[in-house]
C-alpha positions as CSV (number, residue, x, y, z in Angstrom):
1,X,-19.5,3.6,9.2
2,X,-15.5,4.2,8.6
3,X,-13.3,2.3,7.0
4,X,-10.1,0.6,9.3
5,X,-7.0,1.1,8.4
6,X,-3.5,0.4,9.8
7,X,-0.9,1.4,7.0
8,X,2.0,2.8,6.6
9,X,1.6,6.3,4.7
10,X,4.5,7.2,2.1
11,X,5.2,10.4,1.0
12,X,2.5,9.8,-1.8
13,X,-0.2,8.2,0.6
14,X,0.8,4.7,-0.3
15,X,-0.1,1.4,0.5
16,X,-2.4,1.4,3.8
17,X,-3.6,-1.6,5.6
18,X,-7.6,-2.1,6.2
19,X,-9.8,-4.5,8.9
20,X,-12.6,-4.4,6.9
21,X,-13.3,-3.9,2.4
22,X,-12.5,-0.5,1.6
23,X,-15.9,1.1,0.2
24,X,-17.2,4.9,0.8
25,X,-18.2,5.7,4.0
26,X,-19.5,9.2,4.4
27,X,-19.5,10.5,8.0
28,X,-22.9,9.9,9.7
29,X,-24.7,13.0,9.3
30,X,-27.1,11.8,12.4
31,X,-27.3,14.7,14.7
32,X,-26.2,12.6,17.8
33,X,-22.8,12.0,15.6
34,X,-22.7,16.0,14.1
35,X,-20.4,18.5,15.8
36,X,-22.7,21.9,16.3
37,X,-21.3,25.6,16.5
38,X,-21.4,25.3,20.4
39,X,-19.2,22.4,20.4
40,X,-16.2,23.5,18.3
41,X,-14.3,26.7,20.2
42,X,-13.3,29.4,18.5
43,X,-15.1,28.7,15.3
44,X,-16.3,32.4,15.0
45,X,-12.6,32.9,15.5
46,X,-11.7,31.3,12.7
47,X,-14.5,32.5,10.5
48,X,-13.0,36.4,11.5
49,X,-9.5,35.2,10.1
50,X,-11.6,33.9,6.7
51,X,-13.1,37.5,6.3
52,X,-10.4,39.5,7.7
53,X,-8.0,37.6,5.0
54,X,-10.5,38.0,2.4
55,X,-10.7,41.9,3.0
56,X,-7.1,42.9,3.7
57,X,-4.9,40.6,2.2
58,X,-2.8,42.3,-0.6
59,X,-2.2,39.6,-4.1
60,X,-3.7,36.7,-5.3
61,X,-6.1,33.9,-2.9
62,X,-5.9,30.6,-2.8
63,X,-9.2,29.8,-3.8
64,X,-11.9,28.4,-0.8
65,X,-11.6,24.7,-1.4
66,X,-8.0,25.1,-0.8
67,X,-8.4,27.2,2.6
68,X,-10.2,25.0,3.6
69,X,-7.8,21.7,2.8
70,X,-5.2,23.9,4.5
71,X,-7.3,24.5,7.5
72,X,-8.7,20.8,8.2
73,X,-4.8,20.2,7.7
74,X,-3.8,22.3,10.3
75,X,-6.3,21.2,12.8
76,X,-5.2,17.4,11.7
77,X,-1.6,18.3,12.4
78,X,-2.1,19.8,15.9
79,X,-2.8,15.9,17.2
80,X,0.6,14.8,16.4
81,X,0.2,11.8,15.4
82,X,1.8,11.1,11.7
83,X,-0.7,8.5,10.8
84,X,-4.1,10.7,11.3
85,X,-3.9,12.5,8.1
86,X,-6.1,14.1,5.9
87,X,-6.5,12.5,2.3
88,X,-7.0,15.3,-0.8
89,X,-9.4,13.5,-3.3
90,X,-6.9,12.8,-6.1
91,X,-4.6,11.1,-3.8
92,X,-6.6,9.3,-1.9
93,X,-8.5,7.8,-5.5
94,X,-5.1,6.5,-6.2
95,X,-4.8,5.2,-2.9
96,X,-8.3,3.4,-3.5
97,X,-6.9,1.9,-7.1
98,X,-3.8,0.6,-5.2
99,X,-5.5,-1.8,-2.6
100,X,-8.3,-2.6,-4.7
101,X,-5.5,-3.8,-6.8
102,X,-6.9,-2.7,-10.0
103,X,-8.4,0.1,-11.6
104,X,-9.6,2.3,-15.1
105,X,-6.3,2.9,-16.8
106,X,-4.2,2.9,-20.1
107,X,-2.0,0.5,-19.4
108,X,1.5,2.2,-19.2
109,X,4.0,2.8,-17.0
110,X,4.7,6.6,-16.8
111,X,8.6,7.6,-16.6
112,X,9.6,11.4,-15.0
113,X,13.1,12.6,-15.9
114,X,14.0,16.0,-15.6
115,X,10.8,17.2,-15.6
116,X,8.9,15.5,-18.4
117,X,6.7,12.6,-18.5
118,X,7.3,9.8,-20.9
119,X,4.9,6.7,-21.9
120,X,6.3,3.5,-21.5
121,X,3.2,0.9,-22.9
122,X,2.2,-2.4,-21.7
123,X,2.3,-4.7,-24.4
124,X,-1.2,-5.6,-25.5
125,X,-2.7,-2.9,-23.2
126,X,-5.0,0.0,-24.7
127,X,-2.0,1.8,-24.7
128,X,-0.2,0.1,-27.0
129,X,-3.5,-0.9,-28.9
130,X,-4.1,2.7,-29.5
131,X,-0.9,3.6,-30.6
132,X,1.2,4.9,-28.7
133,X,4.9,4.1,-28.1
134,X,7.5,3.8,-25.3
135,X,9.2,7.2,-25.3
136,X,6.6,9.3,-26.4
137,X,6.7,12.4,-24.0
138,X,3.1,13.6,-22.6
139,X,1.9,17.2,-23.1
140,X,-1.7,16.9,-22.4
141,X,-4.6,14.8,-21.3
142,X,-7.6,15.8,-22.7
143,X,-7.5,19.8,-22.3
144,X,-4.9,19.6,-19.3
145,X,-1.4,20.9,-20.0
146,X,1.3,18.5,-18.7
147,X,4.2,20.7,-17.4
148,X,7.3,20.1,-14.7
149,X,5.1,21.8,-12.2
150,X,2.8,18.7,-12.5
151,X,3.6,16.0,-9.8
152,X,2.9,12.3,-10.7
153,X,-0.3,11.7,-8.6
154,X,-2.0,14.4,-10.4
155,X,-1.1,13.3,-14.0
156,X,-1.9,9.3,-12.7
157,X,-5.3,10.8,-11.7
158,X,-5.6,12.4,-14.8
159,X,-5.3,9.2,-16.4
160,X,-7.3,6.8,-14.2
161,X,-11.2,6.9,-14.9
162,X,-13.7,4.9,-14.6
163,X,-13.3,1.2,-17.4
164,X,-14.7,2.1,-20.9
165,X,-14.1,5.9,-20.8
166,X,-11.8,7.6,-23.1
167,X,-8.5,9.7,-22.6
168,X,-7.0,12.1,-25.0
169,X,-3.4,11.9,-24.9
170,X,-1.3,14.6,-26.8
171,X,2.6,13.5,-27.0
172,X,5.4,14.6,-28.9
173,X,7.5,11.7,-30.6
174,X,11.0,11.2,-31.8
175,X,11.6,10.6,-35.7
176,X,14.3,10.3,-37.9
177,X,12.9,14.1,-39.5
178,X,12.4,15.5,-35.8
179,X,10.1,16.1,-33.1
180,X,6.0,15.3,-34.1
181,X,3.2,16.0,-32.0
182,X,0.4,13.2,-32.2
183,X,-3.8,13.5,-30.5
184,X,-4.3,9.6,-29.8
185,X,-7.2,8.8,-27.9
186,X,-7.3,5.6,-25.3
187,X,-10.5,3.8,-24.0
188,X,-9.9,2.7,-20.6
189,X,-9.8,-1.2,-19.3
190,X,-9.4,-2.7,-16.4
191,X,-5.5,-2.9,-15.4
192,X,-4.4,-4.9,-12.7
193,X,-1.7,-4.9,-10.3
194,X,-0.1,-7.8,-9.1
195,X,0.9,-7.4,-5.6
196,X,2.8,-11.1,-6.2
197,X,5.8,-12.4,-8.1
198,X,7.5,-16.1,-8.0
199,X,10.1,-18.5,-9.0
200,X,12.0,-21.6,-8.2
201,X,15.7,-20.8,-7.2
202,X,17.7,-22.1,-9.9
203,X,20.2,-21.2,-7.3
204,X,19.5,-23.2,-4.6
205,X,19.8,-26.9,-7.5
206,X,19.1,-29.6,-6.6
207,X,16.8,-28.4,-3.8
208,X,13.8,-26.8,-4.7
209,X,13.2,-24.1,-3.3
210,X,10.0,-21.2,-4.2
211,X,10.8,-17.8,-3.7
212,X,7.9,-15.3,-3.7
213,X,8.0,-11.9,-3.4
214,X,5.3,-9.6,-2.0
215,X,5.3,-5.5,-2.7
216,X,2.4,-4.7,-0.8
217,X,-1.4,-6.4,0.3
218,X,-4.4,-5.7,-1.7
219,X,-8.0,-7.4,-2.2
220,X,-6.2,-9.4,-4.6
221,X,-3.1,-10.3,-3.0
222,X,-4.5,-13.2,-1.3
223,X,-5.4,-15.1,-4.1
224,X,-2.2,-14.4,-5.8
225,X,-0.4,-15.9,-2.5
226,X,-2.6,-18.9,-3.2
227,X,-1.9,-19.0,-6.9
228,X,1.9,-18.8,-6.5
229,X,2.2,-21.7,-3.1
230,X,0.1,-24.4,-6.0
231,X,2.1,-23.0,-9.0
232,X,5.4,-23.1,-7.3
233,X,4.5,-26.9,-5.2
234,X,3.2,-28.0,-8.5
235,X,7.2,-27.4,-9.6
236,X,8.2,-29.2,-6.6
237,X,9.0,-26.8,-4.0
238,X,9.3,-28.3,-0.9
239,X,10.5,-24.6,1.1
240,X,10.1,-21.3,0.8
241,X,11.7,-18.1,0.8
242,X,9.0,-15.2,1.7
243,X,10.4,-11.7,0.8
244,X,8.7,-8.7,2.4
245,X,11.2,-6.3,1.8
246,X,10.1,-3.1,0.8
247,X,6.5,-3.9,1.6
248,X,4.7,-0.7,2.8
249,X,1.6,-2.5,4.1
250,X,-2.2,-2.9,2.8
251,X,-5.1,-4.6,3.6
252,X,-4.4,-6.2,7.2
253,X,-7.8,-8.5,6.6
254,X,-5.4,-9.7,3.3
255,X,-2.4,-10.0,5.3
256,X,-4.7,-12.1,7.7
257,X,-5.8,-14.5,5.0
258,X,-2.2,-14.8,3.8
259,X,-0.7,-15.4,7.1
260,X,-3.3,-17.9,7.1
261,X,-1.7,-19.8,4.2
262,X,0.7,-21.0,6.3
263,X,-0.7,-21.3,9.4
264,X,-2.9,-24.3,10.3
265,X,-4.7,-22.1,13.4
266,X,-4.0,-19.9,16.3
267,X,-3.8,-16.2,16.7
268,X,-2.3,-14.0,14.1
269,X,-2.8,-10.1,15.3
270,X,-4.0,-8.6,18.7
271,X,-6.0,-5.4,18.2
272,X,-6.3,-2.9,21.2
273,X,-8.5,-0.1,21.2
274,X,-8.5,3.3,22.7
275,X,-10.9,2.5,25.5
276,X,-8.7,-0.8,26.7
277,X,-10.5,-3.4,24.6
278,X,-8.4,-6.3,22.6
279,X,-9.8,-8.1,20.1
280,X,-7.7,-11.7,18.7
281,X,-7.7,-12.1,14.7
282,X,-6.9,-16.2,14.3
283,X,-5.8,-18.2,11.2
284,X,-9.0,-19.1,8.8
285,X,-7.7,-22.8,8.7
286,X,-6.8,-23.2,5.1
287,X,-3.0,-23.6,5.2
288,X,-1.5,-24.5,2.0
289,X,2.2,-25.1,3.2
290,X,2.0,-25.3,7.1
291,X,4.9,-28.2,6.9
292,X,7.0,-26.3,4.6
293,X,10.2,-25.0,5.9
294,X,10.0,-21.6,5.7
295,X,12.1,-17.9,6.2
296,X,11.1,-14.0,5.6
297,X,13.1,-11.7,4.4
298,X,12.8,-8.2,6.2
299,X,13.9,-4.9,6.1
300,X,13.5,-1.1,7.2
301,X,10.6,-0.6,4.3
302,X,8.9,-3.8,5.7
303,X,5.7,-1.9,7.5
304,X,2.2,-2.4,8.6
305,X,0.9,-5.4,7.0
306,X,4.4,-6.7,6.6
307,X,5.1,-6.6,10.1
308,X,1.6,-8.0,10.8
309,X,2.4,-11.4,8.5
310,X,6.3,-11.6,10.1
311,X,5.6,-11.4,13.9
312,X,2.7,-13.5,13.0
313,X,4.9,-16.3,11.3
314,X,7.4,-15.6,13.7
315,X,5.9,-15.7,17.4
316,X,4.0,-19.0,15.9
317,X,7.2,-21.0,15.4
318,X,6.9,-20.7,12.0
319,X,9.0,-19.1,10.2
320,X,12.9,-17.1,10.8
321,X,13.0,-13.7,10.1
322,X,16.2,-12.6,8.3
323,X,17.8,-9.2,7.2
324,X,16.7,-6.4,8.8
325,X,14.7,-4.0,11.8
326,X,11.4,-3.3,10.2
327,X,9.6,-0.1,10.1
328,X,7.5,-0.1,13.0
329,X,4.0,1.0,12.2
330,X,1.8,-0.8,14.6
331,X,-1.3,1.2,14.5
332,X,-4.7,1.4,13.1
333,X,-6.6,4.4,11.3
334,X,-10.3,4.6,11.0
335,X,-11.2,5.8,7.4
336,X,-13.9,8.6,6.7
337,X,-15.1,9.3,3.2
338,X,-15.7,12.4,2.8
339,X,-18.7,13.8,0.4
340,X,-15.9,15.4,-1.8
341,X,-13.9,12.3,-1.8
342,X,-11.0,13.1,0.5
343,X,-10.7,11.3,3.5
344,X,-10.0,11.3,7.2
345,X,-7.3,9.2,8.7
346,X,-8.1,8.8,12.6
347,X,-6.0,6.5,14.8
348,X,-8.0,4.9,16.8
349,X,-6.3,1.7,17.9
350,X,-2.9,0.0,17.8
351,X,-2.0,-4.2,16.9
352,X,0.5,-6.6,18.8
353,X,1.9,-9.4,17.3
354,X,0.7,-13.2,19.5
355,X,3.0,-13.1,22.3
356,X,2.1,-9.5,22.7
357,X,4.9,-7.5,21.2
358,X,3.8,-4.0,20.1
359,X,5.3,-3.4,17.2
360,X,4.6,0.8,16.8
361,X,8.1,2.9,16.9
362,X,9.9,-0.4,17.5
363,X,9.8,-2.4,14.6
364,X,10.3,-6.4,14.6
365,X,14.3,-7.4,15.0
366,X,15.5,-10.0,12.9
367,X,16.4,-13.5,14.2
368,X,19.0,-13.8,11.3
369,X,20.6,-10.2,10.5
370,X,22.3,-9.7,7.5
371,X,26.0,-8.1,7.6
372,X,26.6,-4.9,5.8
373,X,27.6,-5.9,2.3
374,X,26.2,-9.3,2.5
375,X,23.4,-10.7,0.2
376,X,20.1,-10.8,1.8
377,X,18.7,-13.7,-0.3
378,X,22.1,-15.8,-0.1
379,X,21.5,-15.3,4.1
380,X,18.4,-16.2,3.9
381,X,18.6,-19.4,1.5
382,X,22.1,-20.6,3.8
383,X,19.4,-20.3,6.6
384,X,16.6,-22.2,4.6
385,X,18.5,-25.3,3.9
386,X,19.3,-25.3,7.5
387,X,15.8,-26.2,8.1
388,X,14.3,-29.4,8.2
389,X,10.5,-28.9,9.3
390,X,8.6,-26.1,11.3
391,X,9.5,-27.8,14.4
392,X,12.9,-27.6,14.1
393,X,12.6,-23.7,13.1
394,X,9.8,-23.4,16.5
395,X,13.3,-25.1,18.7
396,X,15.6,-22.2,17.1
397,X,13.2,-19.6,18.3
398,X,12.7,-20.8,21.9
């Protein structure tokens, strides 16, 4: 069984956005499901390019797990489609780590200037517990030389493992008598990433008004949604500013259940697949703010998921959309595993917002935009106080 997915890919594989948990699924290996020889043309054609390459070609071979990436990427590229992809395994392990929202780490942020790679450790993290300091400059993990060749994904892979393993990290440090290379080895824990942040605007005294801000939807971005409405109601927040900027996408069954936090019922997302079928995702009926007066800030890097939660708030009545024309990534992949651990990205279906709107290579207009040189947040809090209840913001988007 595959995995669904309807994200927005970044030039690293980033964030992507998911109907259903994100756990292996190896291709069925049923014979009914299994391409044979017969089916595939050419395939002897492309098994005399292998040998032909292998005999005649004059200086050093990529070796066969690499022809073979390149190939499958090839064939993946000839559909045209940007979003059906094929995943390499150390990207696509990150990939898993970021919408599981957690993973086996050291707890550090990792700095590249000019070429090198310094530590920058989260306090009280096995990181810093070990030893290490911000600054230091990484030369190897374990046996593996870290060089300017080296691009981040590979030396984040490096360092992710599974909780209670241990990393070696060689590092040269700064001192008063020069330069001093240092072995310290890290046991990996459990890091999280929060997907959430909040505050009250002091800003916006006397009103109260809870701003939280959302940089992408993982398994554990619901809950954080949940923990910061209580947090920020418990401080007397009576609206809300909800800021999806930058927001590449993630789990859409997360964006569902957050949608859902401030929607009392009704239809959040339309799926339609390939063969004509539609399917309607509703609200779960737990809203913890449905009266609240509430507005979305948007922008070009608001994609996927985003776009799901703002055309969802917005076609509902619920919510003003300020700032900018999102993205515009409106369809949905369905996930292989693959036995090596790379991964398959197939579109295979494409979501509209509840009145219908397709959202793919258009993107969701604003109902507020902000003016070049104007202050998103300001907009959107001048717009906020204009707002009495959700009916009144329901009237200003008849």
């Amino acid at each position: 069984m595959g995995v669904f997915l309807a994200g927005r890919l970044s030039q690293r594989i980033g964030p992507l956005a998911s109907l259903e948990p994100l756990e292996p699924a190896l291709l069925n290996s049923d014979s009914s499901q299994t391409a044979t020889n017969e089916d595939i043309p050419n395939l002897e054609l492309y098994r005399r390019v292998w040998q032909l390459l292998e005999r005649d070609f004059y200086g050093p071979a990529p070796d066969p797990t690499q022809r073979t990436y390149r190939a499958i990427q090839g064939l993946v590229a000839a559909y045209n489609d940007p979003y059906t992809v094929f995943v390499e395994p150390q990207p696509r392990e990150l990939e898993r780590d970021q919408l599981e929202g957690s993973f086996g780490g050291i707890g550090a942020w990792i700095d590249q200037e000019e070429g090198e790679f310094r530590l920058r450790p989260m306090r009280g993290q096995p990181a810093d517990q070990a030893g290490l300091q911000a600054g230091d400059r990484i030369l190897l993990v374990d046996d593996t030389p870290v060089t300017s060749e080296m691009d981040m994904d590979t030396l984040l892979a490096l360092l992710h493992g599974p909780v209670g393993t241990e990393v070696c990290l060689t590092v040269e440090r700064t001192q008063e008598d020069g330069p001093q290379e240092l072995t310290i080895c890290v046991t990996r824990a459990e890091i999280e990433t929060p997907s959430v942040e909040w505050r009250i605007l002091e800003e916006a005294a006397p009103a109260k008004v809870g701003y939280i801000k959302q940089s992408f939807f993982s398994k554990r971005s619901p809950e954080e949604m949940r923990t910061a409405i209580q947090e920020l109601q418990a401080e007397g927040a009576e609206r809300f500013v909800l800021d999806l900027r930058g927001n590449p996408g993630g789990l859409v069954n997360s964006a569902i259940e957050i949608a859902s936090l401030w929607l009392s019922d009704g239809v959040i997302l339309v799926e339609e697949r390939a063969d004509g079928t539609r399917q309607e995702f509703t609200a779960t009926g737990m809203p913890l703010a449905p009266d609240a007066p509430l507005v979305v800030l948007v922008d070009g890097g608001s994609a996927s998921a985003s776009e799901i939660v703002a055309g969802a708030l917005r076609d509902r009545g619920r919510a003003l959309l300020v700032g900018e024309r999102t993205f515009g990534k409106g369809s949905v992949q369905l996930v292989h595993e693959l036995p090596d651990k790379s991964s398959l990205h197939v579109t295979n279906a494409r979501w509209f917002t509840p009145k219908d709107q397709a959202i793919d290579g258009v993107g969701l207009e604003p109902d507020v935009p902000v003016a070049s040189g104007e202050d998103p947040l300001s907009r959107a809090l001048a717009t906020l106080m204009e707002l009495e209840s959700p009916a009144e913001t329901a009237a200003r988007l008849r």
